[in-house]
N, C-alpha and C positions, 0 to 999 in steps of 0.2 A: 196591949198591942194596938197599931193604929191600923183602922179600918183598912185603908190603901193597903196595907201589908197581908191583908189576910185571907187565907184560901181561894174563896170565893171571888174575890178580886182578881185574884193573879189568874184564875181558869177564866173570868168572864172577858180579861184584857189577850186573852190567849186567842179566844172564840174569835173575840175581832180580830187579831191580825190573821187568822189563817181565812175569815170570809175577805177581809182586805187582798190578800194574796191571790184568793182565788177571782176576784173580780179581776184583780191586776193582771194575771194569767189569760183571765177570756177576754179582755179588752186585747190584747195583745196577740192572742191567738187572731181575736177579728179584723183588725187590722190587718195582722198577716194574711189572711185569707184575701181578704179585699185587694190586696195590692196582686196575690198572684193569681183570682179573679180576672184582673184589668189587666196584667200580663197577660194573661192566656186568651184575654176579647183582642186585644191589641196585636197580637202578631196572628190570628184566628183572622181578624179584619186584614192582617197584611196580606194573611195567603192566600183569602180570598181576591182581593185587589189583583195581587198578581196572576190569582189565576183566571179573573175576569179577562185581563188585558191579554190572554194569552189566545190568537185569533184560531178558531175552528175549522178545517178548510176540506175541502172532498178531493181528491186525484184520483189520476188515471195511470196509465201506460201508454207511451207511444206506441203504435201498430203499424207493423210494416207495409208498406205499396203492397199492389197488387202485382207481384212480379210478372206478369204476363202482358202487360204493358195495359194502354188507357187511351182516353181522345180526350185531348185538349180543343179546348172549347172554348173561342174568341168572338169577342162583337167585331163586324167589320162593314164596313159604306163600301156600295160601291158607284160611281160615276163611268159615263159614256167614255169610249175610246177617242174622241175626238169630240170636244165640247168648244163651238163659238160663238162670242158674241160679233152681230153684225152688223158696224158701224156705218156711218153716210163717210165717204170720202169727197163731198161737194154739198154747197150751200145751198138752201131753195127755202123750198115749201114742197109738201110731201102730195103726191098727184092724184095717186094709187095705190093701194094695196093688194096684193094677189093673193096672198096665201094667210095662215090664220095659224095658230096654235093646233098640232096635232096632223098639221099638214107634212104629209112625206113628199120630200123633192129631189130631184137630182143636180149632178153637178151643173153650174149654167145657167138653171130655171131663175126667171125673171120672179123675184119676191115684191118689187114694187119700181115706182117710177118717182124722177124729185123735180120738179119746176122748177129750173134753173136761169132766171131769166138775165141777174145780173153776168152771170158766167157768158150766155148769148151772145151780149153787149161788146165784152170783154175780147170774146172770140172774132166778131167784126171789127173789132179797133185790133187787135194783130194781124188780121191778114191785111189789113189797109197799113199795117204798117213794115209789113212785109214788103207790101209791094213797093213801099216807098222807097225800103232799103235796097231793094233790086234795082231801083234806077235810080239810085245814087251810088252802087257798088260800076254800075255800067257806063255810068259817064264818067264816073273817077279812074274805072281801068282806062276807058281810051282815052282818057286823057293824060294816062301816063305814057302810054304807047306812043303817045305823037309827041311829047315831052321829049321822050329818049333817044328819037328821030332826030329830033331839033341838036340835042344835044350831042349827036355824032358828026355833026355839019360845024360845031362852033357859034349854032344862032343863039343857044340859051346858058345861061352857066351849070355845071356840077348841080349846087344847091338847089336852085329851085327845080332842075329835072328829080334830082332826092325828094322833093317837100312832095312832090305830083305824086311820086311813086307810094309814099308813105300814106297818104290821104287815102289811095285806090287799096293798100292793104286795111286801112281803118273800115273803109265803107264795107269791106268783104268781111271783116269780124262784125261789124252791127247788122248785116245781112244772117249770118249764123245765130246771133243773140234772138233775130225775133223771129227768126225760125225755132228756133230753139223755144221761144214765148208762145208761137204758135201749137208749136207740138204740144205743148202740158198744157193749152189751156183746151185743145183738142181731148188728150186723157182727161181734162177734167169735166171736160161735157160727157164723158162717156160712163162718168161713176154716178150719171144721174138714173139709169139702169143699176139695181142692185140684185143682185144673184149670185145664186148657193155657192159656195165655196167648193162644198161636197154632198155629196149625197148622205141624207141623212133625215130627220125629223124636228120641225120646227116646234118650241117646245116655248117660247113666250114670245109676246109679239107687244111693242112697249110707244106702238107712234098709232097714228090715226091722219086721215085727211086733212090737210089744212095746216098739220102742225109744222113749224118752222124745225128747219132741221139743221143743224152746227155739223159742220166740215171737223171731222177727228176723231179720234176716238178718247175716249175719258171725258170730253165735257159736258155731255150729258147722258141720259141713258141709252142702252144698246136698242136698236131697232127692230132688231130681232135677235135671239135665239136660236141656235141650231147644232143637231146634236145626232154623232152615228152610233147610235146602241147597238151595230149587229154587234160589239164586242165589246164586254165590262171590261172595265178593272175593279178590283177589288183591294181594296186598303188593309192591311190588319198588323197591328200595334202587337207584337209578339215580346213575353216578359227580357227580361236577357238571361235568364237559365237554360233557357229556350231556344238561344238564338244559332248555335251549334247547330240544329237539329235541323235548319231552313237552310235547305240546298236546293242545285237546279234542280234536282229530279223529285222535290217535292210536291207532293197534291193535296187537295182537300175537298171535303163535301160541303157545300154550301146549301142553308135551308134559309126560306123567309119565311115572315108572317105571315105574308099574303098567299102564300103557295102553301098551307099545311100539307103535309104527309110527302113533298114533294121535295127530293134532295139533287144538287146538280154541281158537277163537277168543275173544279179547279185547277188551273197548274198553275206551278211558280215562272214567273216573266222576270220577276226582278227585287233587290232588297237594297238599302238606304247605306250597306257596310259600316254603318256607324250605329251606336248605340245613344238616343236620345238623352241627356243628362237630367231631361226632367221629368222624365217617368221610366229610365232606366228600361226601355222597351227597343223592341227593332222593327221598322219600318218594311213592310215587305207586300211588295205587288204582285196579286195573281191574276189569269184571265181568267175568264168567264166566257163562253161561246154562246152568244143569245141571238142567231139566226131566229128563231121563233119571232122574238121578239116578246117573248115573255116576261122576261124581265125589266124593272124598269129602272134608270140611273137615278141616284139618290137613295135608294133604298139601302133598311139595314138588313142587317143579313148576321146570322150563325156560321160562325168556320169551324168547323172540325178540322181538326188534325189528327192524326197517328199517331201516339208518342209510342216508339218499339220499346221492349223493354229493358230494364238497365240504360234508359237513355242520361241519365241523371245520376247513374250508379244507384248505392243502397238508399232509399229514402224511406221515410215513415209520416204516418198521419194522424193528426192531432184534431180536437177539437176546435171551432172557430173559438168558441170560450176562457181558452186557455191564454191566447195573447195580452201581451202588455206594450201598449206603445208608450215608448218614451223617448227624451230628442235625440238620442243617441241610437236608437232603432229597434226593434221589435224583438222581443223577450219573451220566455215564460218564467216561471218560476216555479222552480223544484226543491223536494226535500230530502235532505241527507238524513243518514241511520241515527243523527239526534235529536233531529226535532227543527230543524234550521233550514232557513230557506239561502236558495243559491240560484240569483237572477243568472240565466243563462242566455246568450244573443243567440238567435237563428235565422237561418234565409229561408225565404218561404218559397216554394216552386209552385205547383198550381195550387188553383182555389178552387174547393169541393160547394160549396157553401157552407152545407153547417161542420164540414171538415177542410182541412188546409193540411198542405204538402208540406214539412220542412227536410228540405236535402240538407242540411248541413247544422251540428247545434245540440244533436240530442243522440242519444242511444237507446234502445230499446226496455233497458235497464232503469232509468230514470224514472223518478215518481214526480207528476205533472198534476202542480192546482189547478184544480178546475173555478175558474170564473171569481181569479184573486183581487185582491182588492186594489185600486190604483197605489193606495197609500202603502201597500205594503212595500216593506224595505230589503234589501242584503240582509242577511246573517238574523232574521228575525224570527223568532222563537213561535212554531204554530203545532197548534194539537191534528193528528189526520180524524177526522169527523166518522170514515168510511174508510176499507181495505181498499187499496189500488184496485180501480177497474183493469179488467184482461186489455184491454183496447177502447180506439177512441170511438 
């Protein structure tokens, strides 16, 4: 029998192939493993990915106004009842000055005096030329008178009794011309007195002695200042949610800086009926009674208003944090029962500071990110971080 054939052989080539098998078995087992290993790192890394990107975000609830209403609360200037500047209506040099900044005057009161010397000059060449034209108006009449005489006898002809009579109404219109030159150059010696318009308080004062002074007003600066504070106006830029609400029988309590703990009363005088396009506000003028003299023009000043309640219907108030500007206008961004966010527009009515009014845009019902991120999109997938706050 040949070795290769025999017992021993055939068990020892047996032994090999079943370790052959079983290597070939665990190689292939390991493989396997490996690959559903790296399956299971690979979409393990995917879920993470995805659920990194998935943004974390805190909300609230909108919370209702306070139904019993509020004050609205505006910056507003106010300026004197009658504010002017006081120009030279004559050329000079300035002579005098009487009065000074802070000086109160009456209507009339001489503020200052203008050396007027060429105007002087001016005024004796018109009355010299006045007079001239008086007796050439007086020799041209009788000269037409004895013309016309002549010419009822036959001693002169038609024409030149016409040319006589014509000449005598010529000299009588240049008779009126420098009358006429006489008088305004009269007013204009008289504007070299300058005084108050009204009674009131001189409140900058812009010449000095000596100084050469331009005839007009705009060409150079005003020479005085003057101004009657017994009674404000008041400026105040009102939003246009607002503007409804601003009727005659409006009022408001006005506070300043400079007067703490001290409030004083408003009424409505007047409003602009038009809506600014570029701060979408309403113009509206109140007065101000400041006999004291307390107050001063220029200043800023706090307007309270009254807002009654339901002036705006149902509103609610939201965080300042909440808004998203964007060019199409002013959003927050809320979450639906899946997880998705739904950019919503709203109009905002007053501002709280760290709270803002929106009348129109949201319902009470709504869940409101707080303090979302510019980037964040429509329909974008966010985890809530926190339970919906009660209010804002």
């Amino acid at each position: 029998m040949h070795p290769s054939n025999s017992p021993q052989t055939r068990i020892h080539m047996q032994g090999l192939a079943r370790v052959g098998l079983v290597i070939a078995v665990a190689a292939l087992c390991f493989i396997a493993w490996n690959i559903i290993s790296a399956h299971r790192a690979a979409a393990k890394l995917a879920s993470a990915t995805e659920d990194a990107a998935i943004v974390t975000v805190n909300t609230t609830h909108p919370k209702p106004t306070d139904p019993t209403g509020s004050e609205l609360v505006l910056p507003g200037t106010v300026q004197a009842n009658i504010d002017a500047p006081i120009y030279a209506r004559t050329s000079g040099y300035l002579k005098r000055w009487l009065v000074d900044i802070g000086t109160r005057v009456k209507a009339g009161q001489l503020l200052a005096e203008i050396d007027t010397p060429e105007v002087q000059q001016q005024l004796s060449q018109a009355e010299a030329d006045v007079a001239t034209a008086e007796a050439n108006a007086k020799i041209a009449s009788v000269t037409a008178e004895r013309w016309e005489s002549l010419r009822k006898t036959d001693s002169v002809s038609r024409q030149d009794a016409d040319e006589k009579t014509s000449l005598a109404d010529a000299s009588k219109a240049q008779l009126q011309s420098a009358r006429a030159n006489l008088q305004r150059l009269r007013d204009l010696n008289g504007f070299q007195r300058i005084v108050a318009p009204f009674d009131g308080v001189i409140t900058a004062r812009e010449t000095d002695v000596g100084r050469l002074i331009a005839a007009g007003g705009g060409t150079g600066p005003e020479l005085f200042r003057i101004s009657d504070e017994r009674q404000l106006r008041l400026y105040v830029r009102v939003p246009q949610a607002f503007a409804p609400q601003m009727g005659a029988q409006t009022t408001a309590q006005v506070s300043f800086p400079d007067h703490p703990g001290m409030s004083y009363s408003a009424r409505m005088d007047s409003t602009a009926n038009a809506i600014d396009p570029t701060t979408n506000t309403l113009l509206v003028q109140l007065k101000v009674d400041n006999a004291s003299g307390a107050l001063l023009p220029g200043a800023y000043a706090d307007v309270h208003f009254k807002v009654p309640p339901g002036a705006l219907g149902v509103s609610l108030q939201l965080p300042a944090n909440t808004l998203l500007f964007r060019s199409d206008g002013i959003h927050v961004a809320t979450v639906d029962a899946t997880g998705h966010v739904l950019l919503k527009t709203i109009i905002i009515g007053r501002d709280y500071g760290a709270a803002i009014e929106v009348v129109n845009g949201l319902t009470p019902n709504d869940v409101v990110i707080l303090s979302p991120p510019d980037s964040l999109l429509d329909h974008a997938q966010v985890r809530l971080g926190t339970k919906p706050a009660a209010g804002a």
